[in-house]
N, C-alpha and C positions, 0 to 999 in steps of 0.2 A: 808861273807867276801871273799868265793874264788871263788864268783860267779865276782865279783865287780876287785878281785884280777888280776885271772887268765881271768874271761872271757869279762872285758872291762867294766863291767858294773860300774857304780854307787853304793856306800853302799846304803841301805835301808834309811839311813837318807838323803841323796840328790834326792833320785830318787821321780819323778814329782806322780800321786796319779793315780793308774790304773784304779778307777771310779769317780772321781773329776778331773773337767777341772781347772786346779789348773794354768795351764801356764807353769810347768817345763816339762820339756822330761823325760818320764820314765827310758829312760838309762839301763833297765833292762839285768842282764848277765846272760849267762847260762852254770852251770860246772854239768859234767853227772862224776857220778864213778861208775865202772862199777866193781866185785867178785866174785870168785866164792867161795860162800857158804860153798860147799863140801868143800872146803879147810879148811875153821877156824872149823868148827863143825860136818862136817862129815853130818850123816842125823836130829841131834837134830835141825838142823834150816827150813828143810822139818815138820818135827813133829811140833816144834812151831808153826810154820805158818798156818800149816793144822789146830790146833787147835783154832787160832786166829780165823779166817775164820770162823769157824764151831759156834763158841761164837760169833761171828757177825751176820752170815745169820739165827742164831737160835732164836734171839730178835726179836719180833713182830714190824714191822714198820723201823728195820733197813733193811739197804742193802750194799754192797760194791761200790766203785767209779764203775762206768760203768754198773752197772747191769741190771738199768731202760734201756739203750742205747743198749745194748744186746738181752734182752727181747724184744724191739719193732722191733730189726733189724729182728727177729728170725718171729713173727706175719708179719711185714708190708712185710716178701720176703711170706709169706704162704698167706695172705689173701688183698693184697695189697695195695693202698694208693688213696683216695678218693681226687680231689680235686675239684673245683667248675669250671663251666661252662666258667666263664670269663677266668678264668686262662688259662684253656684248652683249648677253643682259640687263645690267647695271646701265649702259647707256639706253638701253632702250624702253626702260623703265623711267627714263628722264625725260622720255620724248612726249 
C-alpha cells in the first residue's frame, strides 16, 4: 500500500502481471525505509541476524539471496570467463 501510496504505483490488485503479457502496465511503486537498528535493540538485532544467517548457510542445499552471484564474481575475477570464437570476433569487431 505505501508502495502504490507514496511511490505512484498501482495496488497489487491493478498492476499489469510481471511475467504474463496480460496487456495492463505494471504501474510498479517503490518505498525504501531506511533504521537504524542500534536504535530500537541495541546489538540483540546484530545477534539475531547473525544467528539467522548461520541457520541458513548451515542447511545443506540452502544459500542466501546473492551468494551463487558472489561466489561466481569471486572465481570468474580469479580464473576468468571463457567465451566461444564467434562471440570473440563479434566483440572485437565492435572495438
Amino acid at each position: 500500500m505505501l508502495c502504490a501510496a507514496l511511490g505512484g504505483g498501482k495496488l497489487g490488485m491493478d498492476q499489469g502481471s510481471f511475467t504474463d503479457n496480460d496487456g495492463k502496465h505494471i504501474d510498479n511503486g517503490q518505498f525504501f525505509v531506511a533504521f537504524d537498528s542500534g536504535k530500537f535493540s541495541g546489538e540483540t538485532f546484530d545477534r539475531t541476524i547473525t544467528a539467522l544467517i548461520a541457520s541458513i548457510t548451515e542447511q545443506e542445499g540452502a544459500r542466501l539471496p546473492n551468494a551463487r552471484r558472489d561466489a561466481n564474481k569471486v572465481y570468474f575475477a580469479k580464473h576468468g570467463l571463457s567465451i566461444g570464437t564467434a562471440l570473440y570476433e563479434a566483440l572485437k569487431g565492435l572495438a
